[in-house]
C-alpha positions in Angstrom: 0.0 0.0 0.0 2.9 2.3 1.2 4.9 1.4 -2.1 1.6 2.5 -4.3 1.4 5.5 -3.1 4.7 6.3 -3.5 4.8 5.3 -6.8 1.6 7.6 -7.7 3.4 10.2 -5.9 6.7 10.1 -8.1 4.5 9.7 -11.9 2.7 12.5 -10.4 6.3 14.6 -10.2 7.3 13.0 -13.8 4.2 14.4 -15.0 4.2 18.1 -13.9 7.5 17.9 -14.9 6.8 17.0 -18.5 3.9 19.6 -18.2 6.5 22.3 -17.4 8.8 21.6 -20.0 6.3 21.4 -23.0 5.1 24.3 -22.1 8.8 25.8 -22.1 9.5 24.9 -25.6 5.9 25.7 -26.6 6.5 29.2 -24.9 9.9 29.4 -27.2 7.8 28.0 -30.8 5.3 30.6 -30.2 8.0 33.3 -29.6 9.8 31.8 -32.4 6.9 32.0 -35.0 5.8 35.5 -33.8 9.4 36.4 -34.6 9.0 35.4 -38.1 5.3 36.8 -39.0 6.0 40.2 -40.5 2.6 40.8 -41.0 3.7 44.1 -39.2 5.8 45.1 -42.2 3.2 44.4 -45.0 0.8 46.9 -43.1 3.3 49.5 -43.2 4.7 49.3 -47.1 0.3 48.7 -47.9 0.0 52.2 -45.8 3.1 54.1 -47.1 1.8 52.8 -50.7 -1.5 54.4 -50.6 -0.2 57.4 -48.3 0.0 59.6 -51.4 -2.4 58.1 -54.4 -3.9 60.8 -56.3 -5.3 61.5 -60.2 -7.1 59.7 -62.4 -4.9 56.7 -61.9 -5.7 56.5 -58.3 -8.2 53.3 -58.5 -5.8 51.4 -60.6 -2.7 52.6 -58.3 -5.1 51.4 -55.0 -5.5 47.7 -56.7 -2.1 47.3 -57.1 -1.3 48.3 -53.8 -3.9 45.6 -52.0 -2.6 43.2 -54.6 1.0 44.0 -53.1 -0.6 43.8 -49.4 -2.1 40.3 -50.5 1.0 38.8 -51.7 3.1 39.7 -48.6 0.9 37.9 -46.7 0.7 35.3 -48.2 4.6 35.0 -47.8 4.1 35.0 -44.3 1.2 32.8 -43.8 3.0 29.9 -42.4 4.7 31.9 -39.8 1.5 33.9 -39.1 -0.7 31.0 -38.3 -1.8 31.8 -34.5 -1.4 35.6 -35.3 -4.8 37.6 -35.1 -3.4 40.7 -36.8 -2.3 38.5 -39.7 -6.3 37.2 -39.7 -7.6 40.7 -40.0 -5.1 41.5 -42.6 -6.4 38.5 -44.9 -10.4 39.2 -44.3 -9.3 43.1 -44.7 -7.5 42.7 -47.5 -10.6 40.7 -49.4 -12.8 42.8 -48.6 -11.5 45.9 -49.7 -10.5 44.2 -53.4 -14.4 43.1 -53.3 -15.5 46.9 -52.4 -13.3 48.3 -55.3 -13.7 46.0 -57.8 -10.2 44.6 -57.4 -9.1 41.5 -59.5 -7.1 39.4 -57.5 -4.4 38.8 -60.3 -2.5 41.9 -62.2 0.2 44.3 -62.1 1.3 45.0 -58.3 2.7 48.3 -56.9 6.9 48.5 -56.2 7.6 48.1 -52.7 9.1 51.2 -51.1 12.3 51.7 -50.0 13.2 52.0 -46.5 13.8 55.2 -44.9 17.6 56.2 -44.7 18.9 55.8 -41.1 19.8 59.7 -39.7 23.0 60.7 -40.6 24.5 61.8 -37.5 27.5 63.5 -38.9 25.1 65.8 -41.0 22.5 66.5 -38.2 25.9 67.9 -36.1 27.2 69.8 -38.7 23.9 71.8 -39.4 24.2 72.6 -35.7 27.7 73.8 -36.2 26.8 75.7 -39.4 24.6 77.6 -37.3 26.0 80.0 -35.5 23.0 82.0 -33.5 21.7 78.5 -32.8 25.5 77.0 -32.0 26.6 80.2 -29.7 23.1 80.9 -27.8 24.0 77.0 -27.0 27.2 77.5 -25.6 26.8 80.6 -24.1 23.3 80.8 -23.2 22.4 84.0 -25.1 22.4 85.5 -28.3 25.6 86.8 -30.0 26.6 90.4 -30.3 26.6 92.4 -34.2 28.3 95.2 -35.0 27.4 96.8 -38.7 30.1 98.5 -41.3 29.3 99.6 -44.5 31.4 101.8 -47.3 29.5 103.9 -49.8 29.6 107.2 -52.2 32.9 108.7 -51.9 33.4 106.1 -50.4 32.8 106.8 -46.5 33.1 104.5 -44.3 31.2 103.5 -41.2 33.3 101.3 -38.9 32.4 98.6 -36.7 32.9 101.6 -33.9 30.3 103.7 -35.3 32.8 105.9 -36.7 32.2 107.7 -39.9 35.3 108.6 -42.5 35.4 110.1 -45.9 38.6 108.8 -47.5 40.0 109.4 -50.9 41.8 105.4 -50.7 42.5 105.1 -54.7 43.2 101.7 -55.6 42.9 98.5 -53.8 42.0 98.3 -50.0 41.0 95.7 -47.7 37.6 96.8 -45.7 38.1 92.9 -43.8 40.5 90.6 -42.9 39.7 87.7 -40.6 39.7 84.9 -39.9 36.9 83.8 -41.8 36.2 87.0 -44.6 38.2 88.9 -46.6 36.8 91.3 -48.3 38.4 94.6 -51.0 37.5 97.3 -52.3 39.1 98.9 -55.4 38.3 102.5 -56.1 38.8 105.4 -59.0 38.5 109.3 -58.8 35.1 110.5 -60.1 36.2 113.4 -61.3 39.0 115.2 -62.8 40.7 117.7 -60.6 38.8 116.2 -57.3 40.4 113.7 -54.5 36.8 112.2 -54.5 36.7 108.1 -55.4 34.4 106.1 -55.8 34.2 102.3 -55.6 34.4 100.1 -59.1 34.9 96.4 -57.4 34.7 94.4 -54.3 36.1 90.9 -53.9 34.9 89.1 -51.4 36.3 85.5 -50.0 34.3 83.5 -47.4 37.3 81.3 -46.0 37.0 77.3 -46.2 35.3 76.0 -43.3 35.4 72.3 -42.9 32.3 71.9 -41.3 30.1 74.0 -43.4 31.6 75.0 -46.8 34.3 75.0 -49.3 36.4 78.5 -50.1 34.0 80.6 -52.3 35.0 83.8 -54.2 32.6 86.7 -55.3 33.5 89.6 -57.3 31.4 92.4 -58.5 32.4 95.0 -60.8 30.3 98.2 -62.0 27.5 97.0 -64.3 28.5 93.0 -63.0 26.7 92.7 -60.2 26.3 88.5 -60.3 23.8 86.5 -58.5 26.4 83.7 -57.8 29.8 83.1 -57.0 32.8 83.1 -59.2 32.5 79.2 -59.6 28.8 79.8 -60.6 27.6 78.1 -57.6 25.0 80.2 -54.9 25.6 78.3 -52.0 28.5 77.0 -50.0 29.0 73.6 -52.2 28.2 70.0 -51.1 28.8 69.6 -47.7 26.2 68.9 -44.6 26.2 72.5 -44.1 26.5 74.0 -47.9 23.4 76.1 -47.6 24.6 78.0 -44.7 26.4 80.1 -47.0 23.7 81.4 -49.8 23.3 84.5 -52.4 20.0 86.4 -52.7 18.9 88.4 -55.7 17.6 91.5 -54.5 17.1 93.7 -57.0 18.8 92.4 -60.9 21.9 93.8 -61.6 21.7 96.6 -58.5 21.1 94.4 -55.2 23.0 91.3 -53.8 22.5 89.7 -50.1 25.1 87.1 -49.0 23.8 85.1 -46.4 26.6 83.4 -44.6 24.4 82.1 -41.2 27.4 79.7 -40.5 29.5 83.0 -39.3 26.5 85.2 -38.0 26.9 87.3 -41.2 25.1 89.0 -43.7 26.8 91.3 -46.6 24.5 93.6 -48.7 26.1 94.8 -52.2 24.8 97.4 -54.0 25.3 99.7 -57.3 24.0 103.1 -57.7 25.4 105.1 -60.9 28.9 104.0 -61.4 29.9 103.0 -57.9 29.3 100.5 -55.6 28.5 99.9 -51.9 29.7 97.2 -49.1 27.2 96.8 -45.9 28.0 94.2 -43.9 26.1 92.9 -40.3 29.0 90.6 -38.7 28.5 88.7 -35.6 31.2 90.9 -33.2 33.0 87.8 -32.3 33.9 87.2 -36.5 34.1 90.8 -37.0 37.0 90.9 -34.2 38.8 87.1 -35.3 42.3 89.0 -36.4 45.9 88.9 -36.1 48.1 91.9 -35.5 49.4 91.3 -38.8 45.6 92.2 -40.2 45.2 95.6 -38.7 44.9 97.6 -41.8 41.0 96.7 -42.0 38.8 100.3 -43.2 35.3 98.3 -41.4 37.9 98.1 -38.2 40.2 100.9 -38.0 39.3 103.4 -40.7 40.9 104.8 -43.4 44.7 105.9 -42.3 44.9 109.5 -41.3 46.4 110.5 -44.7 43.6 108.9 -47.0 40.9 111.5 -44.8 39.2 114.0 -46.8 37.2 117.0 -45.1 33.8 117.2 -46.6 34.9 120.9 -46.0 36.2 120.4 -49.3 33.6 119.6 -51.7 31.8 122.3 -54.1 35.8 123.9 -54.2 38.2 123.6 -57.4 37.9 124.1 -61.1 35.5 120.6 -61.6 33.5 121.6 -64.5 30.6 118.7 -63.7 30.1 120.0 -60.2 26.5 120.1 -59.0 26.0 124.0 -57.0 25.7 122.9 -53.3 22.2 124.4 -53.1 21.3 121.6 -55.9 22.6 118.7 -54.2 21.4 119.6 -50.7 18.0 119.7 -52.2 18.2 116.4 -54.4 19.8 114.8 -51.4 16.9 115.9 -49.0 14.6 113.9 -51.1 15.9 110.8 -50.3 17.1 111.5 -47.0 15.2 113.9 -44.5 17.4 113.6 -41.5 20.2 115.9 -41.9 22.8 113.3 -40.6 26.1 112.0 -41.9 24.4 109.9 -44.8 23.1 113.1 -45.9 26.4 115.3 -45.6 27.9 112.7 -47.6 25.0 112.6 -49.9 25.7 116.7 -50.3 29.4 116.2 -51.0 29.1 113.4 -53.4 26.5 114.9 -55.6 28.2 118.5 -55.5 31.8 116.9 -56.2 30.6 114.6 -58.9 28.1 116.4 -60.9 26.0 112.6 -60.1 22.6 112.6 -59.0 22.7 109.0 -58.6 24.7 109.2 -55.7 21.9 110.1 -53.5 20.5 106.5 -54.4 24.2 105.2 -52.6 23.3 107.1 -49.4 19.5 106.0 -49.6 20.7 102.5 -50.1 23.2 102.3 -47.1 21.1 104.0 -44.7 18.5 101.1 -45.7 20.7 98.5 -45.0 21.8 100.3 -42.0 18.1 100.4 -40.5 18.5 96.4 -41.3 21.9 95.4 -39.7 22.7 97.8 -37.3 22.4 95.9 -33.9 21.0 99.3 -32.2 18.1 101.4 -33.4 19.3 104.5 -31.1 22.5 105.1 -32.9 20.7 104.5 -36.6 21.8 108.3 -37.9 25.5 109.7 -36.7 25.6 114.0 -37.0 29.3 115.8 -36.9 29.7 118.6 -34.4 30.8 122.1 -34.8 34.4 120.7 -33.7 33.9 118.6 -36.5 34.2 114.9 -34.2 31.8 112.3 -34.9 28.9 111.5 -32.5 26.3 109.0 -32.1 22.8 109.7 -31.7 22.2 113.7 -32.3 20.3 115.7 -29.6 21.8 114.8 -26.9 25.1 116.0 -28.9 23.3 118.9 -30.0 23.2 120.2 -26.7 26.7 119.5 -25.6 27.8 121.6 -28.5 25.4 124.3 -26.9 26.2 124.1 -23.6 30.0 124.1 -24.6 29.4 127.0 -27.0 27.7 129.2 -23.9 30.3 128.1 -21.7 32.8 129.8 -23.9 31.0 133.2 -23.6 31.1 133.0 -19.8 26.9 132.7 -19.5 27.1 129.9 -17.6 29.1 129.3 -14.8 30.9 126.0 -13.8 29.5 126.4 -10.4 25.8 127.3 -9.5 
C-alpha cells in the first residue's frame, strides 16, 4: 500500500514535470513564429503605398497596392498562423479588393524603400553651421553684431560707429579675418577732385570644414552676379553648404550674402557708377584678427592721410560739379534727416556732378536700418568741432552748452 502511493506520488512529479517543459519549448515556438510573421511590415509598405495616391490613376494605383498587401501575406502565412493581426489583414484585404472592384491577379505596386537611417554627422554639422543656434548654446544668449558699411565717396562707417570720408585710390581691404576677406578697389570720379568712388569688391568667405568650401565673389560696375565666381550660390556640397547662400535683390543693382554659419550677412549694391559694401557681422567674427591684419577700413578706418574733409567739396575748377544748393535739395529727397548719410550725400552729388549718388546714401542708410544691432544710434551727426557722435540731440546740446560756456553765460558752479 505504502509502495503505491509512492509510486503515484513520483508519476505525479514526472508528469508536472513534462507539463512544465512542453510548455517551455511551446513558450519558445510561439515566440519563435511571432518572430518570423512580418505581417507588421506588410501593413506598413500597404500604408506608405496608398499614403500619397492621387489622379485619375488612383483606382488602378489602389488595386495594385492591396494586390502587393495580399501577396506579402501570403509570404508569411505559415509563420502567421496563430497571429490575429495576420487574420484581419487576410479578411481586410478581401474585402477591400471586393468593395473596389479589385481583381485578384494583375500588375502589383513596387515596394518602397526604406527610410535612410539619420546621418549623425550631418545633423551635427547643421548645428555647427549655425551660428545664433550654436553660440546661444554655448553661451546661453544670443551673439553680439556690429554693422560697417562703405559707400559714395566712399565713407566708411566702422564697426565703432565711426564715420570717414577717404580718398583710398586703388585697392583696400575693408576685412580681414579669420573667416572674410573682403576689397575694395576705387577710381577718382572726377577730374581735378580727390573724390573716389568704388568700381569692385572681392569678397572671400574662408574654407570652413564643417560648413563650406572657399567661395570667391566679385562684383564690378555694371557686373553685379547673383552667384559666386565658380557659378555656384551656395556653399557647395557639404552637410552644411546652404549656410552660405546668395540672394537676388534687385537684378543687376542688389546682392545679399547670407553666410548664417559665421553670423553674417553682406548687402552689395550699385548706384550710378559705384558700388556699396554693408556688412552685419556677428562681433566675435568681425574681431577674429591677427596683429598682422590691422589695416582693415570696417575696423580701423581709413589711415589719417587717405581722410578728406567734406569741408572740401563744391571747391576747385571741376566743371561737372552740382551748386551745393542743388545737391542739398536732391539729397533731402531721399534723406530727410540731416545726418552723416546726408552730408555725404551733399558732397558726393556737389563733387561729382551725379545725381545718382543720392540713391548710394539712400541705399546704405537702408541697409543700415536692417543690420545695425542698435536702433538708437541709426543716424550719426558731426559737431561744430567737426568729431563724430552717435545719436544727435543729446550731442546737440553738448555743443550748446559748450558753446555758452565759452562766452562766460554759464558758470561752472551754481
Amino acid at each position: 500500500m505504502g509502495k503505491s502511493t509512492c509510486f503515484a506520488g513520483s508519476r505525479r512529479h514526472s508528469l508536472n514535470a513534462e507539463i512544465v517543459i512542453k510548455t517551455f519549448f511551446l513558450l519558445l515556438f510561439c515566440k519563435h513564429v511571432y518572430s518570423r510573421c512580418k505581417i507588421l511590415r506588410c501593413n506598413s509598405e500597404y500604408v506608405a503605398s496608398t499614403l500619397n495616391l492621387r489622379g485619375p490613376n488612383k483606382s488602378a494605383a489602389y488595386c495594385q497596392a492591396l494586390r502587393s498587401y495580399s501577396r506579402c501575406t501570403r509570404r508569411t502565412s505559415h509563420a502567421c498562423r496563430g497571429d490575429l493581426a495576420y487574420h484581419s489583414a487576410v479578411h481586410g484585404i478581401e474585402d477591400l479588393m471586393a468593395q473596389n472592384h479589385c481583381a485578384k491577379e494583375g500588375p502589383t505596386s513596387a515596394p518602397q524603400p526604406p527610410a535612410p537611417a539619420p546621418n549623425r554627422q550631418a545633423t551635427a554639422a547643421l548645428d555647427i553651421c549655425d551660428y545664433e543656434k550654436s553660440f546661444a548654446h554655448k553661451r546661453g544668449r544670443p551673439p553680439t553684431y556690429q554693422h560697417c558699411a562703405m559707400f559714395g565717396d566712399p565713407h566708411v562707417r566702422t564697426f565703432g560707429d565711426e564715420f570717414q570720408t577717404c580718398r583710398v585710390e586703388g585697392s583696400w581691404p575693408l576685412l580681414d579675418n579669420n573667416y572674410l576677406f573682403a576689397q575694395a578697389t576705387s577710381y577718382p570720379v572726377a577730374k581735378g577732385s580727390d573724390a573716389t568712388a568704388t568700381g569692385k569688391l572681392t569678397i572671400i568667405f574662408k574654407n570652413m570644414k564643417e560648413c563650406i568650401d572657399q567661395k570667391v565673389y566679385k562684383a564690378e560696375v555694371d557686373n553685379l552676379p547673383a552667384a559666386f565666381e565658380d557659378g555656384s550660390v551656395n556653399g557647395g556640397e557639404r552637410p552644411g553648404g546652404n549656410s552660405l547662400i546668395i540672394h537676388e535683390r534687385i537684378p543687376g543693382r542688389h546682392v545679399e550674402i547670407r553666410a548664417a554659419y559665421i553670423g553674417t550677412t553682406i548687402a552689395v549694391r550699385q548706384a550710378g557708377r559705384q558700388l556699396s559694401f554693408s556688412i552685419r557681422a556677428a562681433e566675435e567674427v568681425a574681431q577674429s584678427f591677427t596683429e598682422e591684419q590691422d589695416l582693415q577700413l570696417c575696423v580701423g578706418g581709413c589711415p589719417p592721410s587717405q581722410r578728406i574733409s567734406r569741408n572740401e567739396c563744391c571747391c576747385g575748377g571741376n566743371s561737372t560739379a552740382i551748386p551745393a544748393e542743388k545737391a542739398h535739395r536732391l539729397c533731402k529727397e531721399k534723406l530727410p534727416v540731416e545726418d552723416l548719410y546726408f552730408q555725404s550725400c551733399v558732397f558726393d552729388v556737389a563733387t561729382s556732378g551725379d545725381a545718382n549718388f543720392t540713391l548710394a546714401a539712400h541705399g546704405a542708410l537702408e541697409d543700415a536700418k536692417v543690420f545695425h544691432p542698435d536702433a538708437r544710434k541709426l543716424h550719426i551727426f558731426q559737431t561744430d568741432a567737426a568729431s563724430w557722435t552717435v545719436g544727435g540731440p543729446s550731442s546737440l546740446v553738448l555743443v550748446a552748452l559748450a558753446f555758452l560756456l565759452s562766452q562766460g553765460s554759464v558758470g561752472l558752479y551754481a
